[in-house]
N, CA and C atoms as an extended XYZ file, in Angstrom:
285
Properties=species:S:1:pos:R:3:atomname:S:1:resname:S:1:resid:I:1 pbc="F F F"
N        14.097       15.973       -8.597 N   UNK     1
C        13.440       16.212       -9.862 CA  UNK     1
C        12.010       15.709       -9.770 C   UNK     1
N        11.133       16.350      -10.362 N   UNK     2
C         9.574       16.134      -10.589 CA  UNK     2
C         9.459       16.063      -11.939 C   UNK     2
N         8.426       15.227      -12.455 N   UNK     3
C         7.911       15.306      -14.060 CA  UNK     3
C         6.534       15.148      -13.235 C   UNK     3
N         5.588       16.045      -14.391 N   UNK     4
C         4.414       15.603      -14.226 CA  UNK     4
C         3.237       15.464      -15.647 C   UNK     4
N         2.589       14.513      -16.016 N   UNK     5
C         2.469       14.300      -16.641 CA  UNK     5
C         0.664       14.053      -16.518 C   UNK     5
N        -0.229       15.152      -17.357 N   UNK     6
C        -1.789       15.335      -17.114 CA  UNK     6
C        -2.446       15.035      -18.139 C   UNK     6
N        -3.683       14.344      -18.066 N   UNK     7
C        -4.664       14.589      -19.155 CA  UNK     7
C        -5.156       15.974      -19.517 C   UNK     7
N        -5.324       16.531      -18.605 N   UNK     8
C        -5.771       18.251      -18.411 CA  UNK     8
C        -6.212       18.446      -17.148 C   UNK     8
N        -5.298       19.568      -16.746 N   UNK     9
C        -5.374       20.574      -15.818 CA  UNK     9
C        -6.014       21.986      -15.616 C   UNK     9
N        -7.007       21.933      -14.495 N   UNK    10
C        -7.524       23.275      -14.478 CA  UNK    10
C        -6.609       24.485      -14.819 C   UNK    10
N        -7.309       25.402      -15.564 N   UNK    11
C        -6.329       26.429      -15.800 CA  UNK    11
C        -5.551       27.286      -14.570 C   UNK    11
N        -6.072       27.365      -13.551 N   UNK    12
C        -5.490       27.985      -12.142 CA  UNK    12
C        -4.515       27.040      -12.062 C   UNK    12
N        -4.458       25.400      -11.792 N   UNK    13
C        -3.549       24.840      -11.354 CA  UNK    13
C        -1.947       24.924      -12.460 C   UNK    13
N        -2.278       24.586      -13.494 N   UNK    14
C        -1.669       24.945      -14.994 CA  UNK    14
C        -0.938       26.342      -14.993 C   UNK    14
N        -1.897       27.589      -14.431 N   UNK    15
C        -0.629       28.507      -14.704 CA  UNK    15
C         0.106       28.883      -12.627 C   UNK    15
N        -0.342       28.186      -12.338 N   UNK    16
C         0.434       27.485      -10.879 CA  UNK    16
C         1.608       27.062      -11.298 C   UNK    16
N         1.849       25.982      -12.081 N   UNK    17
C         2.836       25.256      -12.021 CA  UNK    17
C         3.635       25.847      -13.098 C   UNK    17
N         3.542       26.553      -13.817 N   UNK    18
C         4.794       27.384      -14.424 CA  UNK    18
C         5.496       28.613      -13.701 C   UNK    18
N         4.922       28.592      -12.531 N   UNK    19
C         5.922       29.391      -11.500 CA  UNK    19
C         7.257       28.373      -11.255 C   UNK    19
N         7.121       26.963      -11.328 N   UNK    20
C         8.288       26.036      -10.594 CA  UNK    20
C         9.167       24.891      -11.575 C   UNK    20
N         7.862       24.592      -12.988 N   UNK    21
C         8.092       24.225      -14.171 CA  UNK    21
C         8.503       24.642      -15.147 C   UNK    21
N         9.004       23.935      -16.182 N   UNK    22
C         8.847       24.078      -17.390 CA  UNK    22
C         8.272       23.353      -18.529 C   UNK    22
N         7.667       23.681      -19.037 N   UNK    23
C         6.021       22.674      -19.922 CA  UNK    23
C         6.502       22.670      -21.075 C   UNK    23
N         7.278       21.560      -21.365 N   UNK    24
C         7.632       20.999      -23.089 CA  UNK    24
C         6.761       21.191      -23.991 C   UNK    24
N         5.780       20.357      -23.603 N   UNK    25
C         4.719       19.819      -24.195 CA  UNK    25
C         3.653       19.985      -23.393 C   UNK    25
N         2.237       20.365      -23.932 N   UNK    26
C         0.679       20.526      -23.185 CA  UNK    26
C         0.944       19.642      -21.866 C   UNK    26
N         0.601       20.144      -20.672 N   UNK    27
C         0.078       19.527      -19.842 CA  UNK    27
C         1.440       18.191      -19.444 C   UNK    27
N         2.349       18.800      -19.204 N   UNK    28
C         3.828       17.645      -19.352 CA  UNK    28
C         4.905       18.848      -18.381 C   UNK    28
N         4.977       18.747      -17.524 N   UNK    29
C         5.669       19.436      -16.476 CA  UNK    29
C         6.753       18.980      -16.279 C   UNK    29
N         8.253       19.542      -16.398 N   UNK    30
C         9.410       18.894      -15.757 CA  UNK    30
C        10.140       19.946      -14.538 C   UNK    30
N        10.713       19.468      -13.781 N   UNK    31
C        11.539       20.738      -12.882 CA  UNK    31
C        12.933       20.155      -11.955 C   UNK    31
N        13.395       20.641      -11.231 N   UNK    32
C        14.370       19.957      -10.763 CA  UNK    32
C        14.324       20.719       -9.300 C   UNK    32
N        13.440       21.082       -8.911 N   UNK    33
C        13.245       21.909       -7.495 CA  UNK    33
C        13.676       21.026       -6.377 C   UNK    33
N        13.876       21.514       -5.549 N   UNK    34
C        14.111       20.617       -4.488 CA  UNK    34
C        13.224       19.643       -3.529 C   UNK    34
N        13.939       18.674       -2.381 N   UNK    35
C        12.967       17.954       -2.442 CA  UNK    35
C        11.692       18.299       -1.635 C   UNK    35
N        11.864       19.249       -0.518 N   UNK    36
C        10.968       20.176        0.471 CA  UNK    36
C        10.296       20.955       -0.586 C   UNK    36
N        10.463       21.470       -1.630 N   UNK    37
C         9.392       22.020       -2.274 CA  UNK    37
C         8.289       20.972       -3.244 C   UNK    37
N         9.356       20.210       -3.992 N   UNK    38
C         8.644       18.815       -4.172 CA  UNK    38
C         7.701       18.810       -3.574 C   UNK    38
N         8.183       18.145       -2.168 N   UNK    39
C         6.656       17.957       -1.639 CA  UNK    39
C         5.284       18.555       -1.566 C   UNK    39
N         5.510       19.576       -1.557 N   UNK    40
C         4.905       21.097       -1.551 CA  UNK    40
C         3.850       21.109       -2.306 C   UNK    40
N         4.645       21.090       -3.696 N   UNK    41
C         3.960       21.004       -4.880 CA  UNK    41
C         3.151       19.914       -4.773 C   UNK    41
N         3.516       18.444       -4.741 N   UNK    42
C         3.097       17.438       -4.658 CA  UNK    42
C         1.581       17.611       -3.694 C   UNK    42
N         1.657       17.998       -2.667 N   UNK    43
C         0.823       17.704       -1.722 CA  UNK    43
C        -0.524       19.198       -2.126 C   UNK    43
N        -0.329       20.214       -2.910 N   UNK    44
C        -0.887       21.292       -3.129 CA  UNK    44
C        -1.509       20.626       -4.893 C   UNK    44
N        -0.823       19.614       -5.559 N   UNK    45
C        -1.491       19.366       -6.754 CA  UNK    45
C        -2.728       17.822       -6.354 C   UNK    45
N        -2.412       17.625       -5.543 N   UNK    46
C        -3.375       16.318       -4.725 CA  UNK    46
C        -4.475       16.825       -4.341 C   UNK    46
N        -4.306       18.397       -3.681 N   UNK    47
C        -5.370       19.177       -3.420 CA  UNK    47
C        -6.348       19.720       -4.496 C   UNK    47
N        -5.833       20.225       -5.135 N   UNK    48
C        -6.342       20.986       -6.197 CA  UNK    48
C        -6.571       20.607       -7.515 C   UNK    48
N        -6.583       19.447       -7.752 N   UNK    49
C        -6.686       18.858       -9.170 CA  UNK    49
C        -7.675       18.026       -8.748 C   UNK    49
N        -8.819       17.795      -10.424 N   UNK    50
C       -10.143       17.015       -9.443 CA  UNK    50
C        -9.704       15.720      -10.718 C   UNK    50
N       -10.713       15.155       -9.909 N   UNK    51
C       -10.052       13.950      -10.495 CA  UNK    51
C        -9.923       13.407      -12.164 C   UNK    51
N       -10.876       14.612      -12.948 N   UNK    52
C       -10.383       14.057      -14.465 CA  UNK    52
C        -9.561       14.647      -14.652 C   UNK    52
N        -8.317       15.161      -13.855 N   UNK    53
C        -7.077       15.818      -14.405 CA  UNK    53
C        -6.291       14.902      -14.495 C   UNK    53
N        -6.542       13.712      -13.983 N   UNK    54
C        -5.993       12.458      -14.860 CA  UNK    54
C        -4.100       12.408      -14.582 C   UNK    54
N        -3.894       12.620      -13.404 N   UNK    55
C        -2.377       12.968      -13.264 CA  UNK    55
C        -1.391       12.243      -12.642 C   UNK    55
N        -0.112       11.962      -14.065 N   UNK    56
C         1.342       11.373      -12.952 CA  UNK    56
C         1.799       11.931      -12.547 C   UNK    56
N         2.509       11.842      -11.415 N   UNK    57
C         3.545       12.792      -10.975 CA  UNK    57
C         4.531       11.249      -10.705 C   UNK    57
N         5.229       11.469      -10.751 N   UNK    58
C         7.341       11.038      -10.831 CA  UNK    58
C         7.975       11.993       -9.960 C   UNK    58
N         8.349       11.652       -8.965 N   UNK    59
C         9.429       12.502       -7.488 CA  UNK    59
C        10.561       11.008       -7.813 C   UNK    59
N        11.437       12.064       -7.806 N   UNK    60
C        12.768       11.389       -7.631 CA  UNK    60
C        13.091       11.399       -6.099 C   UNK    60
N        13.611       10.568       -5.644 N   UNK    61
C        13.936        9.723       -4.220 CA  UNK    61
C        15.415        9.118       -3.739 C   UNK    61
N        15.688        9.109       -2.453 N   UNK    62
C        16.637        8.884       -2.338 CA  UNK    62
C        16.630        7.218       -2.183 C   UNK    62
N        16.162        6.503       -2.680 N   UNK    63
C        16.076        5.121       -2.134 CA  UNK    63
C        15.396        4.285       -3.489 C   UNK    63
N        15.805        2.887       -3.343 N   UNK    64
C        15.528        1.920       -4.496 CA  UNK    64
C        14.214        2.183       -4.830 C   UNK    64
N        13.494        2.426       -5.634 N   UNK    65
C        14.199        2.376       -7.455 CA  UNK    65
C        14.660        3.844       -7.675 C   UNK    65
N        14.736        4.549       -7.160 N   UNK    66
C        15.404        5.522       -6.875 CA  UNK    66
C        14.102        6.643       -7.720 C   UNK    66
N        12.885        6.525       -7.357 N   UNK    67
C        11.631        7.366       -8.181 CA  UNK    67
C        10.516        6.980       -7.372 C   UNK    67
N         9.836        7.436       -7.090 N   UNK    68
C         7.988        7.693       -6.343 CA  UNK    68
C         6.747        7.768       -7.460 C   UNK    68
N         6.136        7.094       -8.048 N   UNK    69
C         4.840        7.583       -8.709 CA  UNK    69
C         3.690        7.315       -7.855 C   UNK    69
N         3.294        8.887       -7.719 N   UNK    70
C         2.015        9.229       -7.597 CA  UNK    70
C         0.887        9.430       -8.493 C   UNK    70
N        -0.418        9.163       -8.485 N   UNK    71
C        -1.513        9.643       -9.727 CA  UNK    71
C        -2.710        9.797       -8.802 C   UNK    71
N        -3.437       10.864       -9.814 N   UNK    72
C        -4.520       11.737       -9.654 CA  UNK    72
C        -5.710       11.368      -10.297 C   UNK    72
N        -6.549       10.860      -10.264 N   UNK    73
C        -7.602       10.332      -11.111 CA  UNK    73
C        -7.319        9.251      -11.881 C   UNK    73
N        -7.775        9.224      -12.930 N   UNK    74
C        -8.287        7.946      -14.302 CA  UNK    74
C        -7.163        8.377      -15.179 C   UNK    74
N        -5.773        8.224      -15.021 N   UNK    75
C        -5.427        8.705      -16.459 CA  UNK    75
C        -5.268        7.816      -17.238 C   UNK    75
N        -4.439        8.264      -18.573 N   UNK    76
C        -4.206        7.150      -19.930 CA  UNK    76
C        -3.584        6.004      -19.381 C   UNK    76
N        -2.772        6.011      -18.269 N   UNK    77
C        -1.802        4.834      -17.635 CA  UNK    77
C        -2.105        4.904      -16.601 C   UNK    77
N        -1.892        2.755      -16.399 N   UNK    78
C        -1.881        2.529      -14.929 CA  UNK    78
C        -1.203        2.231      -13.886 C   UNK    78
N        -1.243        1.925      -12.793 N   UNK    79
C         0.281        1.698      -11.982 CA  UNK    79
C         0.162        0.660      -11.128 C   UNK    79
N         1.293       -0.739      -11.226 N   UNK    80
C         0.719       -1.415      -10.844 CA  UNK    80
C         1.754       -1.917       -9.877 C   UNK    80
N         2.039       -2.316       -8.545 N   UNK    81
C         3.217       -2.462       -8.079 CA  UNK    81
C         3.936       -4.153       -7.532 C   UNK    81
N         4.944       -4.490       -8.254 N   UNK    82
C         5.428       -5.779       -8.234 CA  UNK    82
C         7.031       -6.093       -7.999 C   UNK    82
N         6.876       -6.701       -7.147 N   UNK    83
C         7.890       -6.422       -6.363 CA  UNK    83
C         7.985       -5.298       -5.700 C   UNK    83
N         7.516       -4.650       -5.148 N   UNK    84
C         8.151       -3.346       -4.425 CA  UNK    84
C         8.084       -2.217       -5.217 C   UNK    84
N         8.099       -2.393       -6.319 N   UNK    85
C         8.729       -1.535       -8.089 CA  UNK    85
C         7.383       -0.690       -8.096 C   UNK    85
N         7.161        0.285       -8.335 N   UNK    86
C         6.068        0.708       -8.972 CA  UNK    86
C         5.934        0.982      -10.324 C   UNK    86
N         5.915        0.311      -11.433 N   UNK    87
C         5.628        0.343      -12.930 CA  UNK    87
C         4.319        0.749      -13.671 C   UNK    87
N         4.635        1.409      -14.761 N   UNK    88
C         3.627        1.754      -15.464 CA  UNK    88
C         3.289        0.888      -16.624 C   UNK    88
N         1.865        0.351      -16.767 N   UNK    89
C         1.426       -0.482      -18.039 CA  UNK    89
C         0.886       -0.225      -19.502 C   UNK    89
N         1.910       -0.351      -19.806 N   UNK    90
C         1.284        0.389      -21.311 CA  UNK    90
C         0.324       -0.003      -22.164 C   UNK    90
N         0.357       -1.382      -22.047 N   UNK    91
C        -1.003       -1.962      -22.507 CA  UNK    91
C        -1.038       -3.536      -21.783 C   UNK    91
N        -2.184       -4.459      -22.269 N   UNK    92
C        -2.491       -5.538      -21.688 CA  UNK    92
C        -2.652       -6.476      -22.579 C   UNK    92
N        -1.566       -7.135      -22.884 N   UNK    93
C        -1.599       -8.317      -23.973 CA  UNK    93
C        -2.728       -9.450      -23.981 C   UNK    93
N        -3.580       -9.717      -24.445 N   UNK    94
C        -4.229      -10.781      -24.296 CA  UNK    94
C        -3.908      -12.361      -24.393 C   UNK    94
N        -4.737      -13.262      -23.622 N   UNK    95
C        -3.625      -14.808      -23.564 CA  UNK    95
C        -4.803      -15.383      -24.352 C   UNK    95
């Protein structure tokens, strides 16, 4: 499974990915393709997206934590990795 999740996507790449997706919501990609195409995709949206497309991508994996996040530019969230974990921060509490 892939989710992908954009600030905005060029329109070429955008109607790209509804050949393999399905788009809930603006710019919010889910699919369940396999994992050789996964990659595919993965490695063809790294290419082609510039960097204010602002993008997560989530690959599901065979191994602990059992998920991959990748990102594409500056988006709304950041990723920060602890323990091994790769987590997303939703905000930054002040001390």
């Amino acid at each position: 499974m892939v989710v992908v999740v954009a600030n905005d996507l060029p329109p070429a790449v955008r109607g790209r990915m509804k050949l393999w997706f399905t788009e809930p919501r603006a710019n919010i990609f889910v699919s369940g393709i396999k994992d050789s195409v996964a990659d595919d995709v993965i490695k063809y949206l790294m290419k082609s997206c510039p960097v204010s497309s602002g993008v997560l991508i989530f690959q599901r994996i065979n191994k602990a934590p059992g998920f991959k996040i990748w990102s594409i530019g500056d988006s709304d969230k950041k990723i920060t990795s602890d323990f091994g974990y790769q987590l997303i921060i939703e905000k930054i509490l002040e001390k």
